[in-house]
C-alpha positions as CSV (number, residue, x, y, z in Angstrom):
1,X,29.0,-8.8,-149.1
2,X,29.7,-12.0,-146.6
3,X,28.4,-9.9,-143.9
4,X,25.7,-9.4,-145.7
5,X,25.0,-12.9,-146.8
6,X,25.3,-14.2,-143.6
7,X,23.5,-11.9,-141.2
8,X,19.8,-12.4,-140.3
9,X,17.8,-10.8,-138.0
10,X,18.8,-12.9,-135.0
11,X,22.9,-13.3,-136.2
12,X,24.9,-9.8,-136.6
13,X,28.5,-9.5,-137.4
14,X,31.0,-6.5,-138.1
15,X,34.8,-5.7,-138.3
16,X,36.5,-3.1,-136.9
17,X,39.9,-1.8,-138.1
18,X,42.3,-1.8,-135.8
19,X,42.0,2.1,-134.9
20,X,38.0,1.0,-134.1
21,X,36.7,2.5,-136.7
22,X,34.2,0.1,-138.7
23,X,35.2,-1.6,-141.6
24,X,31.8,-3.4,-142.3
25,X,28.7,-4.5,-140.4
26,X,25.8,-5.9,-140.6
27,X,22.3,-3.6,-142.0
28,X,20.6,-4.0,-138.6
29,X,24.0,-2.9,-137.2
30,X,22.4,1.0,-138.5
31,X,22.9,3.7,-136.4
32,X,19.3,3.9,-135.2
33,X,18.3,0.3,-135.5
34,X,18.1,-1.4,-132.2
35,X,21.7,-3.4,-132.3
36,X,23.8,-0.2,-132.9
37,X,24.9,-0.2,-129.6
38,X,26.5,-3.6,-130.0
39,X,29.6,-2.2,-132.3
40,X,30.1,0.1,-129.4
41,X,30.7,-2.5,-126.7
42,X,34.6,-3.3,-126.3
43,X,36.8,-5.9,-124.5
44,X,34.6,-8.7,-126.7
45,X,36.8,-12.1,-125.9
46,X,37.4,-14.8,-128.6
47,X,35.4,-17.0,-125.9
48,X,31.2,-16.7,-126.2
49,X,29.9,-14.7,-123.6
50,X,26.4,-13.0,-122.8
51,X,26.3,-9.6,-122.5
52,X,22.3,-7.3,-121.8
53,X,21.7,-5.0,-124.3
54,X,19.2,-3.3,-123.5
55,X,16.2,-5.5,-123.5
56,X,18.0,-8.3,-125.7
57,X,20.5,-11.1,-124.4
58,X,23.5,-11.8,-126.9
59,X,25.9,-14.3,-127.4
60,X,28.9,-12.3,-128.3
61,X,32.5,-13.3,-129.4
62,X,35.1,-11.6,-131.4
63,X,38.5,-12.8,-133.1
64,X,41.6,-10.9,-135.1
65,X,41.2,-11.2,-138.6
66,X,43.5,-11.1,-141.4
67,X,43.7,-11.1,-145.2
68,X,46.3,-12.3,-147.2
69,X,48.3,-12.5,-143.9
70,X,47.4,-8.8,-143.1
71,X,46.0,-7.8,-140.4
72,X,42.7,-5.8,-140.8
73,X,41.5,-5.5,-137.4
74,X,38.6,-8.2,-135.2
75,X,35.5,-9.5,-136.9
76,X,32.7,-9.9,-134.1
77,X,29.7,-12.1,-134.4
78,X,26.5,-11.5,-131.9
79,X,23.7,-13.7,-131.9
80,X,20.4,-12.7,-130.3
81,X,19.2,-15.5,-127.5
82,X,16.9,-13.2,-125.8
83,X,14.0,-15.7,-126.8
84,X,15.7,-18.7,-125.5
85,X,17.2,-16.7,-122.3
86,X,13.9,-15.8,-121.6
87,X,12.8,-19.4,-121.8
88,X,15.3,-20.9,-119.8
89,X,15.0,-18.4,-117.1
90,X,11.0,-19.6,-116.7
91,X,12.3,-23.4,-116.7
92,X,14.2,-22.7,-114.2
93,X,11.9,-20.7,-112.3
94,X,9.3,-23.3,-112.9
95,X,12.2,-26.4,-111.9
96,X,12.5,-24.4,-108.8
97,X,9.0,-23.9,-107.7
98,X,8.5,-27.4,-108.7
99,X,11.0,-28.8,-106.7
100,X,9.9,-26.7,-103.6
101,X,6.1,-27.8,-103.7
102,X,8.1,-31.8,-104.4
103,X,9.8,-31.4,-101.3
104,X,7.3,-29.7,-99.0
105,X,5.1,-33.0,-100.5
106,X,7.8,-35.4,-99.6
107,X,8.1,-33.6,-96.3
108,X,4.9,-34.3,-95.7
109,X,4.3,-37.6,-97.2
110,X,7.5,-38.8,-95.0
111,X,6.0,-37.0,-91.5
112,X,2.4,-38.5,-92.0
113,X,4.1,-42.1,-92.6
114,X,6.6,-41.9,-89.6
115,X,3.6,-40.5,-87.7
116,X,1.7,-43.9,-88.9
117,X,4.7,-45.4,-88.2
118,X,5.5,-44.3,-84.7
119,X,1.5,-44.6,-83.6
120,X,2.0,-48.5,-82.9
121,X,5.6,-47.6,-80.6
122,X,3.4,-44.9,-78.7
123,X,0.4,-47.1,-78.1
124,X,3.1,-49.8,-76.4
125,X,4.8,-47.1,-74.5
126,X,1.2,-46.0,-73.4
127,X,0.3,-49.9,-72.6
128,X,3.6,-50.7,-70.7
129,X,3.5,-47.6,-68.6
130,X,0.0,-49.3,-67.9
131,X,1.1,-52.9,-66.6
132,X,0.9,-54.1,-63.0
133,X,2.2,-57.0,-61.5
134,X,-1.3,-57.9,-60.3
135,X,-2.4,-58.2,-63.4
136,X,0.1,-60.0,-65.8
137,X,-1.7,-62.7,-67.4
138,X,-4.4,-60.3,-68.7
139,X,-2.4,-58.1,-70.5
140,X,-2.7,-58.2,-74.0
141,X,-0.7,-56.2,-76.3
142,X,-3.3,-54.0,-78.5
143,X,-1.0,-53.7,-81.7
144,X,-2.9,-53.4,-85.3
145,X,-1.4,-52.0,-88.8
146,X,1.9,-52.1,-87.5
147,X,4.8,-52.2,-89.4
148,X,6.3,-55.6,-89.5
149,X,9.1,-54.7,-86.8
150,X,7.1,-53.3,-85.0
151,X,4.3,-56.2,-84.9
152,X,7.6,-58.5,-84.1
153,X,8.6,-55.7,-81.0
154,X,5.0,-56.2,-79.5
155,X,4.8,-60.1,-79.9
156,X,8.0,-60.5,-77.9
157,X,7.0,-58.3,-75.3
158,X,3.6,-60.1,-75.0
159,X,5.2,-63.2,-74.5
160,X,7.7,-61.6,-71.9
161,X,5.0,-60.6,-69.7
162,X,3.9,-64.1,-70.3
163,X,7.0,-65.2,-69.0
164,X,7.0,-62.6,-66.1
165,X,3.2,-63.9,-65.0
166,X,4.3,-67.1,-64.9
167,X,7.5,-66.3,-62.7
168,X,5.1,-63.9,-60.6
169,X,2.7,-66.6,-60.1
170,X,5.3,-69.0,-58.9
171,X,6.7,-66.5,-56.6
172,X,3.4,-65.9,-55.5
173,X,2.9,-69.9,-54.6
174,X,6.3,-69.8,-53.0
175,X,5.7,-67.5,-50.6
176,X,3.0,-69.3,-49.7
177,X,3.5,-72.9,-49.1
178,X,7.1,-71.5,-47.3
179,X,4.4,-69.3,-45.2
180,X,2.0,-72.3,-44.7
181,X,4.3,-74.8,-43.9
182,X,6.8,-72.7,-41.7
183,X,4.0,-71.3,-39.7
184,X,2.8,-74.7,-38.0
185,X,5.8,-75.6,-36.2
186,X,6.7,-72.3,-35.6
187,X,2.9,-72.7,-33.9
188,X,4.2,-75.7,-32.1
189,X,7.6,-74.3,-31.0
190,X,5.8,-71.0,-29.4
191,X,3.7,-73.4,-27.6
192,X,5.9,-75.4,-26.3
193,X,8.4,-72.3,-24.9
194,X,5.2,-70.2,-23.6
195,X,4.4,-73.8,-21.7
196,X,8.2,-73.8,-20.8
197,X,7.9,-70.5,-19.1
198,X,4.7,-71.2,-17.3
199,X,5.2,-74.2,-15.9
200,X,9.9,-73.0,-15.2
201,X,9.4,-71.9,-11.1
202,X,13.6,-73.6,-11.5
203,X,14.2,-71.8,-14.3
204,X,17.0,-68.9,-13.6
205,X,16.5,-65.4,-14.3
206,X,19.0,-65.6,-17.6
207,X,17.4,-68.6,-18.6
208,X,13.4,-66.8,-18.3
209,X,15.1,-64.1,-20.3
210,X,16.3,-66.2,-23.2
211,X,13.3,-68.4,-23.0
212,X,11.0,-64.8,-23.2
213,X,13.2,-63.3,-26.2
214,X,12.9,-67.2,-27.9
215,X,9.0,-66.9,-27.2
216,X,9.0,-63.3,-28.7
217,X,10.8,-64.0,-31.9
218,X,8.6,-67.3,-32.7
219,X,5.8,-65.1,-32.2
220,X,7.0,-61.8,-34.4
221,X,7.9,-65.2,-37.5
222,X,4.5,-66.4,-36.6
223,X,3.4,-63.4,-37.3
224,X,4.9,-62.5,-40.3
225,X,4.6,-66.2,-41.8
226,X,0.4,-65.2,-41.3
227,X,1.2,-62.0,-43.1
228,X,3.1,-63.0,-45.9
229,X,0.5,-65.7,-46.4
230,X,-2.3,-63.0,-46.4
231,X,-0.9,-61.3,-49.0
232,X,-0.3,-64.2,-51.4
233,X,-3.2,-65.2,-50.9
234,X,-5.3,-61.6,-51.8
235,X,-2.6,-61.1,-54.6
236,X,-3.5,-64.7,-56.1
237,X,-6.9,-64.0,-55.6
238,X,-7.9,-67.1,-53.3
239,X,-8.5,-64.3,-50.9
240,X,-12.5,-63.7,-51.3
241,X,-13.9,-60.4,-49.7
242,X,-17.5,-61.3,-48.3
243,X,-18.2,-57.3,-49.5
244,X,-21.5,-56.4,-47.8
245,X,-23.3,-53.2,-46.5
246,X,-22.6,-53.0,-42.9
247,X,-23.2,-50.4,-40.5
248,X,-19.4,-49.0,-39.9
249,X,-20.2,-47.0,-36.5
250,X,-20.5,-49.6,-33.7
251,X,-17.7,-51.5,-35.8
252,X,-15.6,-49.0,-34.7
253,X,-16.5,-48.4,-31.5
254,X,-15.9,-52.2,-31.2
255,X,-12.6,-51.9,-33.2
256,X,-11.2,-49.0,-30.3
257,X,-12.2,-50.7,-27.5
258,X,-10.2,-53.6,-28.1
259,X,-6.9,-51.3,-29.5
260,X,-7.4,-49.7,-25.8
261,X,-7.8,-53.0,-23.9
262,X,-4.4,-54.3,-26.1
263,X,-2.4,-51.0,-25.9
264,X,-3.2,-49.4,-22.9
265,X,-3.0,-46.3,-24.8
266,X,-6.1,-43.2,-25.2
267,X,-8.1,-43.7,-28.1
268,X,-10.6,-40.8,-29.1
269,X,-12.7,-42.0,-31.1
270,X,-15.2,-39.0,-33.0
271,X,-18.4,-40.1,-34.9
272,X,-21.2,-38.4,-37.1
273,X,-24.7,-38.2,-35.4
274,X,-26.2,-40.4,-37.9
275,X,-24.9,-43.5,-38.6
276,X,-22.8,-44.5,-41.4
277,X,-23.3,-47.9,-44.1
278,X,-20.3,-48.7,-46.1
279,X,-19.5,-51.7,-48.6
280,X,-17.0,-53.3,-46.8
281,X,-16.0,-57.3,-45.7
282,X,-16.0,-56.2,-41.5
283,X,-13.2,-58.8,-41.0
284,X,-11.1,-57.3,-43.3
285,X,-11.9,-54.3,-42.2
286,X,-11.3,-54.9,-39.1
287,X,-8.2,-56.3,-39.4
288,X,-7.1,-53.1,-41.7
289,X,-7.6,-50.5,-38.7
290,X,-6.0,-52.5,-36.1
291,X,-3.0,-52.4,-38.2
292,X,-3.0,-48.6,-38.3
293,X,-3.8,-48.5,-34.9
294,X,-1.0,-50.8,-34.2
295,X,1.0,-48.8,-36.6
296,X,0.1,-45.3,-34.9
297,X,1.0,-46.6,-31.6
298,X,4.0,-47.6,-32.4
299,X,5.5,-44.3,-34.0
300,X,3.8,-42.4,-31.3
301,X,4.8,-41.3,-27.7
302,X,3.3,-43.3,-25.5
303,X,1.8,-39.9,-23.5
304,X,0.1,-38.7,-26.8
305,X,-3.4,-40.1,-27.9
306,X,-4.6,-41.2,-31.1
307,X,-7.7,-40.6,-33.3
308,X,-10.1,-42.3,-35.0
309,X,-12.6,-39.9,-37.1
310,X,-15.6,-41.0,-39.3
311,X,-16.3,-38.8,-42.0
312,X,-19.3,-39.1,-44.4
313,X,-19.6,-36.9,-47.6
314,X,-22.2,-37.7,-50.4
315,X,-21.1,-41.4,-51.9
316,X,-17.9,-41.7,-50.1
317,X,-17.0,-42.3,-46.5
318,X,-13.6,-42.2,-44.6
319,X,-12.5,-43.6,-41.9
320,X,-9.5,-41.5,-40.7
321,X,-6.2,-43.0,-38.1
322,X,-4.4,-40.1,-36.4
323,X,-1.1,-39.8,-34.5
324,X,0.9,-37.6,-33.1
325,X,4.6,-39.6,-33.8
326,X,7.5,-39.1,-35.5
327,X,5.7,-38.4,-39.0
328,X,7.2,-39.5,-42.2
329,X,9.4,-38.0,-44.5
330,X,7.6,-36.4,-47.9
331,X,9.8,-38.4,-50.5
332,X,9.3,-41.1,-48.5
333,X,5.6,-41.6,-48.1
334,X,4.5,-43.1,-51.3
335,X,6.9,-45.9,-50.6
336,X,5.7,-47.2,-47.5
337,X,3.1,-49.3,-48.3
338,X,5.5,-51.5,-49.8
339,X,6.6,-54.9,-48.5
340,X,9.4,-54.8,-46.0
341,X,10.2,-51.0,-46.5
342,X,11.1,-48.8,-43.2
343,X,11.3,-45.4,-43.2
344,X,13.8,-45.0,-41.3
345,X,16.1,-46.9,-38.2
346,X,13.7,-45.2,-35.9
347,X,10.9,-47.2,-37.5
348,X,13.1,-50.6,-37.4
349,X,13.6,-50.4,-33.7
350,X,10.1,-51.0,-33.3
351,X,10.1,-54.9,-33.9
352,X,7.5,-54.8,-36.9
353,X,7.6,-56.9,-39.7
354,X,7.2,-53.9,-42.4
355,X,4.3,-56.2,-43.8
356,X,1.2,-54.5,-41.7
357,X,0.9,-50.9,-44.4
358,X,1.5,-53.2,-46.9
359,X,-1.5,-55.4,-45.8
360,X,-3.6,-52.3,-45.2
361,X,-3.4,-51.2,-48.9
362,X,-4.0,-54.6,-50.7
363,X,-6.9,-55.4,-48.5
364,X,-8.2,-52.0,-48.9
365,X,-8.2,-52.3,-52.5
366,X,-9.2,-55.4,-53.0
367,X,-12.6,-54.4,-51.1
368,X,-13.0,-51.2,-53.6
369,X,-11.7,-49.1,-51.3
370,X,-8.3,-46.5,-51.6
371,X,-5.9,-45.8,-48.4
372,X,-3.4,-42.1,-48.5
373,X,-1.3,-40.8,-45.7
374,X,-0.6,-37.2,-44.8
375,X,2.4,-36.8,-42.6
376,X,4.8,-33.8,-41.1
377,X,7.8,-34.8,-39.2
378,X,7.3,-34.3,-35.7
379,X,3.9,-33.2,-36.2
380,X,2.5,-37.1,-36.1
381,X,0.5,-38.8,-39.4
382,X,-3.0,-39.2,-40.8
383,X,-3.6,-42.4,-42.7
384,X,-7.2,-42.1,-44.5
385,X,-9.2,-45.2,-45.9
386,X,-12.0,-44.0,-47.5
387,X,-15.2,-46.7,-49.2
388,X,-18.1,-46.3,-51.3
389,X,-21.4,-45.4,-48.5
390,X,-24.9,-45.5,-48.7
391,X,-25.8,-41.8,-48.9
């Protein structure tokens, strides 16, 4: 009757006698009502625990039972949680398909701000990769929606290159008031020796020599004083290019007659049957190909000629300075049109000042034009300068 009284529909209970036959149960406990397999199930703990019958979850426990101190076997209760089993298992489906489409939406929240974030870092990278030291004082840091680190980052590295155009530009006047004011008495000094050995019929043989290596040496400093003061001068820009359209064929044919009269050496020079305009200051210009001349010579056995060629194609013309010398090493070549650099001791021997490539390219430039090289190592080099033409 207590079974009975407290079984339900979704709460079943039953006793077993201690040889497992059953001593009472509850009336859905039946043999063919859909719980009857629950009196068969054994090894039921006095701790809950969820056992699938069928297609019903239940809570099961069990526990000895006695009556008047006698023992009458285990009363079992089951209570059916198939309703809430079945809920929990779509919360936590739902929990879990919640928290993957949270996370892939975190993911990509977080990637599209460190994307924002990192955009002002690249464009800087992009912009210092960009900086020359010819152009200092116009850079300007082009930084907007950063974060605030970031804006910090690019407003101390705007005024570093503030700092490093201001260090430039002194450098820059250095060089040349040390060029300008060295290069008169150094004027005066050369005079004064080359009078010396003119005018010294007393003068002993040791004493010509010393007085001929003194006059070399002043003239070599002259000569590199006027060089280094060229190049401050184009790199400050006090240098103007009187850019015109000239008429480059009898400039060269000029520009080889006086390398022959200077060097003694051949000079072919090849031109095109018409003739040839190019934008170009003619001083400058002139002064750039006698230093490749000067340069092929040089590097160049003294039995071997040198070439000049004139090429013209569509809106571009180049003027081409060939050699058959030493040539120039491959990881070496897009170094030597920097100041002072040699290529190697077989280059130092030679007495130049490692300013006249250097030279070459800045006045090149600075009349629109662009100079390469092509070299093989005993196969001699080709130094091009090519400039806008009248087609």
């Amino acid at each position: 009757m207590a079974i009975d009284d407290f079984s339900s529909d979704e709460l079943l209970m039953w006793v077993k006698r201690r040889d497992g036959s059953i001593a009472a149960r509850s009336l859905l406990l039946g043999p063919n009502s859909p719980g009857a397999s629950l009196v068969l199930l054994s090894g039921i703990s006095s701790s809950a625990q969820v056992e699938r019958v069928g297609d019903r979850y239940w809570l099961l426990c069990g526990a000895p039972l006695q009556v008047n101190q006698t023992p009458i076997g285990s009363f079992y209760v089951a209570k059916d949680i198939t309703d809430n089993r079945v809920m929990s298992l779509l919360l936590i489906r739902s929990i879990g398909v919640a928290s993957v489409v949270a996370i892939a939406g975190i993911t990509a929240a977080t990637a599209i701000y460190i994307r924002r974030a990192l955009q002002p870092l690249q464009q800087l990278c992009d912009f210092s990769a960009q900086i020359s030291a010819d152009r200092l004082d116009e850079c300007r840091v082009p930084i907007e929606g950063a974060p605030t680190e970031v804006a910090k980052l690019a407003s101390n590295f705007e005024e570093m290159l503030v700092r490093l155009s201001q260090a430039w530009e002194h450098q820059r006047q250095l060089v040349s008031n040390v060029s300008h004011e060295l290069r008169t008495p150094l004027t005066i000094v050369s005079g004064y020796l080359q009078s010396t050995l003119r005018r010294g019929d007393n003068l002993t043989e040791m004493q010509r020599d010393a007085l001929q290596t003194a006059a070399s040496e002043t003239e070599r400093t002259i000569q590199l004083m006027q060089d280094l003061l060229d190049l401050a001068r184009a790199e400050s820009g006090r240098m103007h290019f009187q850019l015109d359209w000239l008429p480059v064929n009898p400039l060269l044919e000029d520009i080889v007659a006086m390398a022959r009269k200077y060097s003694g050496r051949q000079i072919h020079l090849q031109l095109p049957n018409h003739e040839v305009m190019i934008r170009a200051d003619a001083n400058r210009l002139r002064q750039v190909l006698l230093n490749l001349i000067d340069n092929a010579v040089k590097y160049s056995d003294p039995k071997e000629s040198i070439s000049l060629h004139l090429l013209s194609q569509g809106s571009l013309s180049a003027i081409e300075v060939c050699d058959r010398g030493i040539g120039i090493p491959l990881q070496q070549q897009t170094r030597i049109f920097e100041r002072f650099y040699r290529a190697d001791e077989a280059r130092n021997r030679q007495g130049g000042t490692g300013l006249g490539l250097s030279i070459v390219k800045t006045f090149v430039e600075g009349m629109g034009g662009s100079v390469a090289v092509r070299s093989q190592l005993g196969k001699g080099s080709t130094f091009t300068v090519t400039f806008a033409t009248i087609a």
